[in-house]
Backbone as CSV, one residue per row, in Angstrom:
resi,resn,N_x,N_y,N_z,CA_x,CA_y,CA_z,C_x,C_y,C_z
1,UNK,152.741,227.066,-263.590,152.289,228.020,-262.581,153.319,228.110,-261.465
2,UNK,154.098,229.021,-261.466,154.607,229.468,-260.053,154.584,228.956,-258.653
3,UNK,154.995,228.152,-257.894,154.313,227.698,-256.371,154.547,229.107,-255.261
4,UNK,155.070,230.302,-255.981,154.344,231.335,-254.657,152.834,231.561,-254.782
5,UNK,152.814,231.808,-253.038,151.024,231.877,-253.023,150.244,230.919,-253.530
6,UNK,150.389,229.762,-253.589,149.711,228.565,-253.555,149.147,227.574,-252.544
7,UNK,148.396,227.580,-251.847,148.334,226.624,-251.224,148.741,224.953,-251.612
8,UNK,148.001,223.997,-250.532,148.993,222.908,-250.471,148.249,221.988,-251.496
9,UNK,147.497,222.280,-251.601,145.717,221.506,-252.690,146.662,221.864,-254.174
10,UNK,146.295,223.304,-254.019,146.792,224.017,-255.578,148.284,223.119,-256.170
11,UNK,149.074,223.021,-254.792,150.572,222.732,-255.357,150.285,221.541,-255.996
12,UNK,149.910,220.392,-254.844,149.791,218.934,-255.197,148.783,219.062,-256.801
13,UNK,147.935,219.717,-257.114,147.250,219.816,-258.500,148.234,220.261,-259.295
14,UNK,149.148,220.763,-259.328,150.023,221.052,-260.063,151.132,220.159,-260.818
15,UNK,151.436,219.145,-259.803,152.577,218.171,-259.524,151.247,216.880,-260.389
16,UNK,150.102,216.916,-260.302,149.604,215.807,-260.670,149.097,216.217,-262.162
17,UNK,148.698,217.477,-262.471,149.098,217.996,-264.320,149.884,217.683,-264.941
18,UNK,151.286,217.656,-264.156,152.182,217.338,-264.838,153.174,215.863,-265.527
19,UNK,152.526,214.638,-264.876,152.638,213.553,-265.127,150.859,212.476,-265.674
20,UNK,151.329,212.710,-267.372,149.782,212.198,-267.492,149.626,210.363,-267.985
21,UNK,151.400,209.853,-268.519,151.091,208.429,-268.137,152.271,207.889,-268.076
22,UNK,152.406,206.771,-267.613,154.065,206.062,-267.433,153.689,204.861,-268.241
23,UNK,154.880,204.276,-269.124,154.918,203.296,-269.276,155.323,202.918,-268.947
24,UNK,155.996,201.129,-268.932,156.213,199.885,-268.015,157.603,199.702,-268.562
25,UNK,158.502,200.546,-268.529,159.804,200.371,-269.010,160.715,198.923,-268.339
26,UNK,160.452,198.951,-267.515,161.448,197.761,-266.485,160.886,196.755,-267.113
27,UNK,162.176,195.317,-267.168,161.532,194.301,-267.903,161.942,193.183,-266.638
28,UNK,161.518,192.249,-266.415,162.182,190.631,-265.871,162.175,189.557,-266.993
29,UNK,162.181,188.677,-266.258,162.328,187.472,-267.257,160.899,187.487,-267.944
30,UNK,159.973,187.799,-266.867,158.482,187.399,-267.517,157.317,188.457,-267.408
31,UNK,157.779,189.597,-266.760,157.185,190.635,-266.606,157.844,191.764,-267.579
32,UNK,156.643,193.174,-267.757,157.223,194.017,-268.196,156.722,195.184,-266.722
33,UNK,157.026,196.178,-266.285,156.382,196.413,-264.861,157.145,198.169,-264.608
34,UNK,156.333,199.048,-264.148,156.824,200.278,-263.991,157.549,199.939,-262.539
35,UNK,158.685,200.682,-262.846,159.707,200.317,-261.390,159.837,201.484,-260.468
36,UNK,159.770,201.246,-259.279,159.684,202.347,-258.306,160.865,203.528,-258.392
37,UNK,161.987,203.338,-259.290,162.390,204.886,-259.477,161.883,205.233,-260.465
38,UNK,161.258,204.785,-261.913,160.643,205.661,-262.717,159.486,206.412,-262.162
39,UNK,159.146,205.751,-261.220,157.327,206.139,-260.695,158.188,207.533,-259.752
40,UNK,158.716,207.551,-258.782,159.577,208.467,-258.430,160.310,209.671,-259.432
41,UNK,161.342,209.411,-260.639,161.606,210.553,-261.254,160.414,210.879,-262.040
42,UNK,159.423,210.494,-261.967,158.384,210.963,-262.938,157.405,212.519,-261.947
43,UNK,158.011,212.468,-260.944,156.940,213.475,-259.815,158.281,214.522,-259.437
44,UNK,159.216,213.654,-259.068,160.308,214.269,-258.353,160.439,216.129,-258.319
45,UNK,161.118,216.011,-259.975,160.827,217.508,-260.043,160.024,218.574,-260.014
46,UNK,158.906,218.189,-259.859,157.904,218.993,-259.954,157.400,219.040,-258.489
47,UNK,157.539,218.173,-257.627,157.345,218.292,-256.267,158.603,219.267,-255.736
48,UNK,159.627,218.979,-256.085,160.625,220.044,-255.776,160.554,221.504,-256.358
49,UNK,159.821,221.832,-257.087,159.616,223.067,-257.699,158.653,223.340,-256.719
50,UNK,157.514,222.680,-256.827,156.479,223.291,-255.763,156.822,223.461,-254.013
51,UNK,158.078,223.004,-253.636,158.066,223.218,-252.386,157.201,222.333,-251.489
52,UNK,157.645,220.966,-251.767,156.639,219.696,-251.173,157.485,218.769,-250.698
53,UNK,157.072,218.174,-249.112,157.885,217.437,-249.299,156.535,215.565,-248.514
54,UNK,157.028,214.772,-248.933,156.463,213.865,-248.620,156.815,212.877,-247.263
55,UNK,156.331,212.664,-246.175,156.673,212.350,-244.990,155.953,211.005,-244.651
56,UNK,156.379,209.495,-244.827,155.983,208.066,-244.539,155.739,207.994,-243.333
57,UNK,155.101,207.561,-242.180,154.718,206.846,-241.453,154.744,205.653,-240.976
58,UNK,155.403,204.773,-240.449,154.281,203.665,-240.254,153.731,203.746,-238.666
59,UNK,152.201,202.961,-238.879,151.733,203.382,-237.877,151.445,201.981,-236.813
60,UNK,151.780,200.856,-238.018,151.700,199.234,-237.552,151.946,198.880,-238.030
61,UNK,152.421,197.644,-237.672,153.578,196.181,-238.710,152.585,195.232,-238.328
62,UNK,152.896,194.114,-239.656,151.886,192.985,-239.021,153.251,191.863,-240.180
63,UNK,154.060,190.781,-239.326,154.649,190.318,-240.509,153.933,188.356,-240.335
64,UNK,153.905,187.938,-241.098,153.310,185.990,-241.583,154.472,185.623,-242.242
65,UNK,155.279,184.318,-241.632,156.054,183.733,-242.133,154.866,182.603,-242.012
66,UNK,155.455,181.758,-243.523,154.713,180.363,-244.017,156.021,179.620,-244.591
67,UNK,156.117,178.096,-244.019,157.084,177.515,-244.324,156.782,176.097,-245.591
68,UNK,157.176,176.409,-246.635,157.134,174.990,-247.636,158.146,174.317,-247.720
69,UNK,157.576,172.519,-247.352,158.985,171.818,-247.339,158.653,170.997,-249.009
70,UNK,160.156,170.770,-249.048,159.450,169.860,-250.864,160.504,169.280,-250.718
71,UNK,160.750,168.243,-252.283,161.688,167.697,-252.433,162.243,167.945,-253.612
72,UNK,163.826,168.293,-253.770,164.416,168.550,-254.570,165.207,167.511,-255.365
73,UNK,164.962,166.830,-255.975,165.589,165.369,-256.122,165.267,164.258,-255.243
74,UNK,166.059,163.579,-254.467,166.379,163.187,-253.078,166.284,164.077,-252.135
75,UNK,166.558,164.975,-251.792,166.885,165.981,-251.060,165.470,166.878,-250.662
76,UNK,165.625,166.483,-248.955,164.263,167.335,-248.494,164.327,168.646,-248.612
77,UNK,164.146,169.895,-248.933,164.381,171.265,-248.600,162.872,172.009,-248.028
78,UNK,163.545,172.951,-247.895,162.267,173.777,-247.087,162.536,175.437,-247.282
79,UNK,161.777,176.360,-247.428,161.517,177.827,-248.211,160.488,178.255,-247.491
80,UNK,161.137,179.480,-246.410,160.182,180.635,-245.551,159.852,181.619,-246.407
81,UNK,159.104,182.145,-246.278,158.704,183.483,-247.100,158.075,184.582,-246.072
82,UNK,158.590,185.581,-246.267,158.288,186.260,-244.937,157.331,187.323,-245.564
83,UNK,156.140,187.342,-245.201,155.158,188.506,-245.950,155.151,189.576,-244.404
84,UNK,155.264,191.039,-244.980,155.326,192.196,-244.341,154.263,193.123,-244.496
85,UNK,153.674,192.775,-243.085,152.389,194.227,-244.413,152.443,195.846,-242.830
86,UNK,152.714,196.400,-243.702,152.620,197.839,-243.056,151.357,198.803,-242.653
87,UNK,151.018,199.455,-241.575,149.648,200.135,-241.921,150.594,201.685,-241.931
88,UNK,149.974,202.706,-242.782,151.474,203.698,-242.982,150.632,204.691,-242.884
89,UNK,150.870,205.528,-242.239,150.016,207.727,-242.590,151.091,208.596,-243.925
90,UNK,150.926,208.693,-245.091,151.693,208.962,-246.252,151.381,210.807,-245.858
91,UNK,152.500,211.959,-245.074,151.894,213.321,-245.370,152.282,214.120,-246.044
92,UNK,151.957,214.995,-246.833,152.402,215.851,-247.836,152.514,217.183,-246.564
93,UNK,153.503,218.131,-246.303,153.566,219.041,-246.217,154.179,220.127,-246.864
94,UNK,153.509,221.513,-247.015,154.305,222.464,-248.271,154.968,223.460,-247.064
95,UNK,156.408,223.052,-247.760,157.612,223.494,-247.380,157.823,225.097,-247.018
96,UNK,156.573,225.647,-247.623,156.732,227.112,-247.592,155.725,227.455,-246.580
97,UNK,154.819,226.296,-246.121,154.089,226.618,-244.845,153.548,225.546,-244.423
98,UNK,154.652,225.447,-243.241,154.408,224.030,-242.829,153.264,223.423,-242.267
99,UNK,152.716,224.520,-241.970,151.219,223.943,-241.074,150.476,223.318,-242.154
100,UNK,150.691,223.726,-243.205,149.599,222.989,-243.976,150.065,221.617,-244.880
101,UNK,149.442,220.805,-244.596,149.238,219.669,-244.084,148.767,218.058,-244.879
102,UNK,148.766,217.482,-245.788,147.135,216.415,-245.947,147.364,215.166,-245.529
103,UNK,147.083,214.571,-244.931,147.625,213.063,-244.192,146.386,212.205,-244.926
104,UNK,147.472,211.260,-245.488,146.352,209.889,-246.123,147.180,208.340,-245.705
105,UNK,145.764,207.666,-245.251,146.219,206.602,-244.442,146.349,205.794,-245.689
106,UNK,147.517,204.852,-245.371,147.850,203.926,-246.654,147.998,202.338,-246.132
107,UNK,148.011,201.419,-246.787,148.726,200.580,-246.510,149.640,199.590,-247.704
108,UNK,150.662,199.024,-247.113,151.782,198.573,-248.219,152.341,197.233,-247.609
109,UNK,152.527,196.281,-248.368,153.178,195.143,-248.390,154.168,194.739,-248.818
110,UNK,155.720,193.626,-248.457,156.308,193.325,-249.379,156.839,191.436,-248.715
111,UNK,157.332,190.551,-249.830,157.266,189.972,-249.924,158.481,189.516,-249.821
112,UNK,159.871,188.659,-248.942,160.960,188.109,-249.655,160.709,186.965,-248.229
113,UNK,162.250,185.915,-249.564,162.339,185.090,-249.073,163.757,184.827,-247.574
114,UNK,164.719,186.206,-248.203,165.773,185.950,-247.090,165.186,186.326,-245.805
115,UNK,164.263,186.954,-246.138,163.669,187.532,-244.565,163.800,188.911,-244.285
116,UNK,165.468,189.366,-244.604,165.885,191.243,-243.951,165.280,192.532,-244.885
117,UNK,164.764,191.600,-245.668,164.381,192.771,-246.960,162.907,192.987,-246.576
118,UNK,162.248,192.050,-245.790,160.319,192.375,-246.174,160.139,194.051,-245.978
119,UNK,160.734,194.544,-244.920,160.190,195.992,-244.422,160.090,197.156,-245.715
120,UNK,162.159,196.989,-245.748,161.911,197.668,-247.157,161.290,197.601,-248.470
121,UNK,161.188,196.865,-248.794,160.467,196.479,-250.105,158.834,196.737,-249.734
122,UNK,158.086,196.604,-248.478,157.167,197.286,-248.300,157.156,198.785,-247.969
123,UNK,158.011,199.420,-247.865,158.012,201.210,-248.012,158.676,200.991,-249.365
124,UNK,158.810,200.615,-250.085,159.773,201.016,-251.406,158.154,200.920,-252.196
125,UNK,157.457,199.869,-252.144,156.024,199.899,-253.135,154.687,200.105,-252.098
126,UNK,154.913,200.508,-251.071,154.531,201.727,-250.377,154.100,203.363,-251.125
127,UNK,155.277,203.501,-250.936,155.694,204.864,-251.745,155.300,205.032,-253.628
128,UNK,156.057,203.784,-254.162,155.576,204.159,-255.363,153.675,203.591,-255.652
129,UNK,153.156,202.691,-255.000,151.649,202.692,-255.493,150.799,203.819,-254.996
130,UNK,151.536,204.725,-253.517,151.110,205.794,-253.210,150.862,206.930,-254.146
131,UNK,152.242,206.933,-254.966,152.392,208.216,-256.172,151.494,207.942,-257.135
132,UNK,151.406,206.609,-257.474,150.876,206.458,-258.938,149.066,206.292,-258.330
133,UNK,148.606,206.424,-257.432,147.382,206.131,-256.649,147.448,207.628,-256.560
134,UNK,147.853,208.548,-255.709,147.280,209.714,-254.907,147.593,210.756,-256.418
135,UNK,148.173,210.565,-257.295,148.234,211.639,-258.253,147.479,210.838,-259.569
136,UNK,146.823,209.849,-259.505,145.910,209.400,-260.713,146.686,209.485,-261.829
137,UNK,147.904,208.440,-261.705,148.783,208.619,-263.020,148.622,206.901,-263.626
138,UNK,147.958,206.997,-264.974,147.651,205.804,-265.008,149.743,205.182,-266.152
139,UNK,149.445,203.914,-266.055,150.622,203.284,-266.370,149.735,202.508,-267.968
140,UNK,150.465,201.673,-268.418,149.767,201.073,-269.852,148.943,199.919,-269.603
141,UNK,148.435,199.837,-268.009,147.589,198.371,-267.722,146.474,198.987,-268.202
142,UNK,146.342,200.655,-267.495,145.340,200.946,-266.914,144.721,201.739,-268.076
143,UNK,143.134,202.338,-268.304,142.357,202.556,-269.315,141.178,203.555,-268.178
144,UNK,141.605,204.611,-268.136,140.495,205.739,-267.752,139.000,205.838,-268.169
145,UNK,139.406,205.815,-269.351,138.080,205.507,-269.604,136.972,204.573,-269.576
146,UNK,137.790,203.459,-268.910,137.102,201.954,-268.634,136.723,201.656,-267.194
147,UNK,137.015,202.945,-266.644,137.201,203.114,-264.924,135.751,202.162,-264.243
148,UNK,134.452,203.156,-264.426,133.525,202.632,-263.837,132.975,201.652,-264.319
149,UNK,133.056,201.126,-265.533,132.718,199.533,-266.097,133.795,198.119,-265.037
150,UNK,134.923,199.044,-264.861,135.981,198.208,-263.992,135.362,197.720,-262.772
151,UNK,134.827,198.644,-261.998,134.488,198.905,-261.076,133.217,198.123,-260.938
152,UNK,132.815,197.986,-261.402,131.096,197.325,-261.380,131.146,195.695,-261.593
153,UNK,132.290,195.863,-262.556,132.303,194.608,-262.939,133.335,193.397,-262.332
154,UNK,132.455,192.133,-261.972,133.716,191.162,-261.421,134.592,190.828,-262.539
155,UNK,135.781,190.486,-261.953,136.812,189.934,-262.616,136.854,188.902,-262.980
156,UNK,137.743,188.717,-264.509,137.304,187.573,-264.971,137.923,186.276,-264.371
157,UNK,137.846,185.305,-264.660,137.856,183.586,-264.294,139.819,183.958,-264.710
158,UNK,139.990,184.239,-265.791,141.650,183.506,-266.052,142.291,185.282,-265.338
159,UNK,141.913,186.155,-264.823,142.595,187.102,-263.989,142.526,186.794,-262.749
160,UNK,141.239,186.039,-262.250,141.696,185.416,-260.886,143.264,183.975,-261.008
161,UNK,142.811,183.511,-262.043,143.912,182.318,-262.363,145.202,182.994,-261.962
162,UNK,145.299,184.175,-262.798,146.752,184.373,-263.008,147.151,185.131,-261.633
163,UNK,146.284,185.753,-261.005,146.600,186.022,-259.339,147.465,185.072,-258.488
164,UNK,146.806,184.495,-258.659,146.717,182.754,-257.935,147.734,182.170,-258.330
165,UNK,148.682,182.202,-259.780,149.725,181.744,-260.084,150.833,182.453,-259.470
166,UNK,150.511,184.066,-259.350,151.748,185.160,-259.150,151.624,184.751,-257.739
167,UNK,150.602,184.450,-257.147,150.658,184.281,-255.706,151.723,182.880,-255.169
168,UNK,151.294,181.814,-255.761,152.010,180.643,-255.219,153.385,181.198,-255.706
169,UNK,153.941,182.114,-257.183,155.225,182.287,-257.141,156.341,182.491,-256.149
170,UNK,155.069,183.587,-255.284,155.835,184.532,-253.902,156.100,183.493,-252.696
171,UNK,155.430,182.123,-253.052,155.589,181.295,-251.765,154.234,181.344,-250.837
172,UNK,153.509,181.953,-251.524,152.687,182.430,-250.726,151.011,181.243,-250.653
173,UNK,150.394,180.786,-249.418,149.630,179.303,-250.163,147.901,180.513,-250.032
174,UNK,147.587,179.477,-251.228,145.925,179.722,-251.647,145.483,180.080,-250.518
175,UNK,145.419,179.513,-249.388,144.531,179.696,-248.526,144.148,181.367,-247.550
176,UNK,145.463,181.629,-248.283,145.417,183.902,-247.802,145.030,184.269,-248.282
177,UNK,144.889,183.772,-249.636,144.066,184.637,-250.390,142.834,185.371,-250.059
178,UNK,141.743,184.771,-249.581,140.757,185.431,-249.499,140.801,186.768,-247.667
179,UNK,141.625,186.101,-247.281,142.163,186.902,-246.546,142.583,188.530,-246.610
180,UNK,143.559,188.166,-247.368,144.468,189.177,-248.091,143.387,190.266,-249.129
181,UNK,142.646,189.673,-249.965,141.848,190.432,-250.661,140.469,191.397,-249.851
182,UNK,140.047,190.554,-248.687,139.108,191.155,-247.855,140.093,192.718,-246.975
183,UNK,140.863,192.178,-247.072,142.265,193.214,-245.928,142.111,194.876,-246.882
184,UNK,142.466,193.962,-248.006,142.849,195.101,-248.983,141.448,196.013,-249.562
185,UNK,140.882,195.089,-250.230,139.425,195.485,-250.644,137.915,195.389,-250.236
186,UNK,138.046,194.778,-249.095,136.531,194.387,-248.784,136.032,193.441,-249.445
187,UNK,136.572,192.855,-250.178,135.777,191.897,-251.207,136.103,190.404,-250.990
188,UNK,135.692,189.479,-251.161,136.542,188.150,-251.043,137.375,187.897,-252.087
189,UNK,138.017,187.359,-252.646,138.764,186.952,-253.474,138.141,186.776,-254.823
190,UNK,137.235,185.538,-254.786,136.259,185.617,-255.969,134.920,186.600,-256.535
191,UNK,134.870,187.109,-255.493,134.210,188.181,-255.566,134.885,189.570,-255.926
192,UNK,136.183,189.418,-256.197,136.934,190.986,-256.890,136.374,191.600,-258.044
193,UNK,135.883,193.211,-257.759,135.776,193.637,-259.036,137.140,193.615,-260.594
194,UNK,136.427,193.889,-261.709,137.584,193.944,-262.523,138.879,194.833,-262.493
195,UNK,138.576,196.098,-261.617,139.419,197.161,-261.528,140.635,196.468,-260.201
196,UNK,139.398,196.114,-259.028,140.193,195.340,-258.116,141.727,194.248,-258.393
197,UNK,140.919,193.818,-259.031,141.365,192.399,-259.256,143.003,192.632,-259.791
198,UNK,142.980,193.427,-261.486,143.337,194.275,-262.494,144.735,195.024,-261.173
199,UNK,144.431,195.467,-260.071,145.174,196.420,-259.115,146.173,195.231,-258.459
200,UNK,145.919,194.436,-257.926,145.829,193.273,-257.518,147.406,192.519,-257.811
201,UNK,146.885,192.450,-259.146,147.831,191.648,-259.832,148.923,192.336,-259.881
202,UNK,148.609,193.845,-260.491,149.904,194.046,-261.118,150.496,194.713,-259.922
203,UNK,150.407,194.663,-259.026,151.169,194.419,-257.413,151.811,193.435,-257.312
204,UNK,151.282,192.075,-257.698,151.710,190.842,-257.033,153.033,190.685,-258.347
205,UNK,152.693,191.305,-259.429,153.581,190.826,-260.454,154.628,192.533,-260.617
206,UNK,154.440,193.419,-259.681,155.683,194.039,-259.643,156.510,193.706,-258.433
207,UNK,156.198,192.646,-257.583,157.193,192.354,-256.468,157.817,191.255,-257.284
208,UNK,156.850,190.026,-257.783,158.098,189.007,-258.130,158.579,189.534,-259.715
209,UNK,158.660,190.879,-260.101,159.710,191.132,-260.819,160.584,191.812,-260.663
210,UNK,160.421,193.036,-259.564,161.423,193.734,-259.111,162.338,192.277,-257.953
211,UNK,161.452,191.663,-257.033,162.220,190.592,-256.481,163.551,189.761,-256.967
212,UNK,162.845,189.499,-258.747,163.693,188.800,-259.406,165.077,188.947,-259.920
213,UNK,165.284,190.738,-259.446,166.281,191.532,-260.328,166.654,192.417,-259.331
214,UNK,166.173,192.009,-257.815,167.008,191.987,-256.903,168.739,191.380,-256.313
């Protein structure tokens, strides 16, 4: 369909027809994980046909450094991890009339250990859980048709496990957890639905794989 005489609804429906699933092409050592430029060239052109352009925000920073000391042999060492979490306004405006408008409040996190990277890496999966969220493009975790059974249902015992493993990977200790999950979802930690939970993860396991291959 043409983007003359479209409004900004019509365009964005257009741009979201046209991407109906991604697979998880990017690999790490232990992940397989859709990477924030496939999630990007997968919209790109079609937002540029329609005359769209996408405008980030942030509207608040909130950053938690946590320090672990251990021992490496003999040798005392110690590992900051600097968690970044963003509160962001994500706006679509169509290029062919600017007044119109849709502002959706987001929020995005990212995770490193040198410290200069947390910001970016939280607008980098910012942006891509925005695309693959605001245009309902599912990836090969995800199962449409399993949506509202997801939803209803808590998550199981070894998907909280494996949270909890990706979590201590990041440096990050048990005790945020329930924190972090109330922030995000309203829910406590053990109390995550399956869809929740399922969202969750494969967040926590596309930072420490894009991290890894940083």
């Amino acid at each position: 369909m043409s983007s003359e005489k479209l409004n900004i609804y019509q365009k964005l429906l257009e741009v979201r027809k046209d991407v109906s699933y991604l697979k998880k092409e990017s690999q790490s050592s232990q992940y397989s994980y859709t990477g924030s430029a496939q999630v990007l060239a997968s919209v790109r052109k079609k937002i540029n046909e329609q005359g769209l352009l996408l405008i980030p925000r942030v509207n608040d920073k909130n950053l938690i450094t946590e320090t672990v000391e251990y021992t490496d042999g003999n040798k005392p060492k110690k590992t900051t991890t600097y968690f970044t979490e963003l509160s962001m306004t994500m706006t679509w405006v169509n290029a062919e009339n600017p007044t119109e408008t849709v502002e959706c409040p987001w929020y995005s996190q990212g995770v490193d250990i040198a410290g200069e990277k947390g910001v970016g890496k939280a607008l980098t999966y910012g942006e891509k859980y925005f695309i693959l969220k605001f245009f309902n493009i599912p990836t090969d975790k995800d199962d449409p048709d399993a949506f509202q059974q997801k939803h209803e249902q808590k998550a199981s015992k070894e998907v909280l496990e494996k949270i909890k493993g990706v979590w201590a990977k990041l440096g990050l200790k048990a005790n945020q957890l329930d924190a972090q999950a109330l922030s995000l979802y309203n829910q406590k930690f053990f109390q995550l639905s399956e869809e929740n939970a399922d969202y969750f993860l494969t967040k926590l396991e596309d930072q420490l794989a894009e991290g890894a291959n940083k």
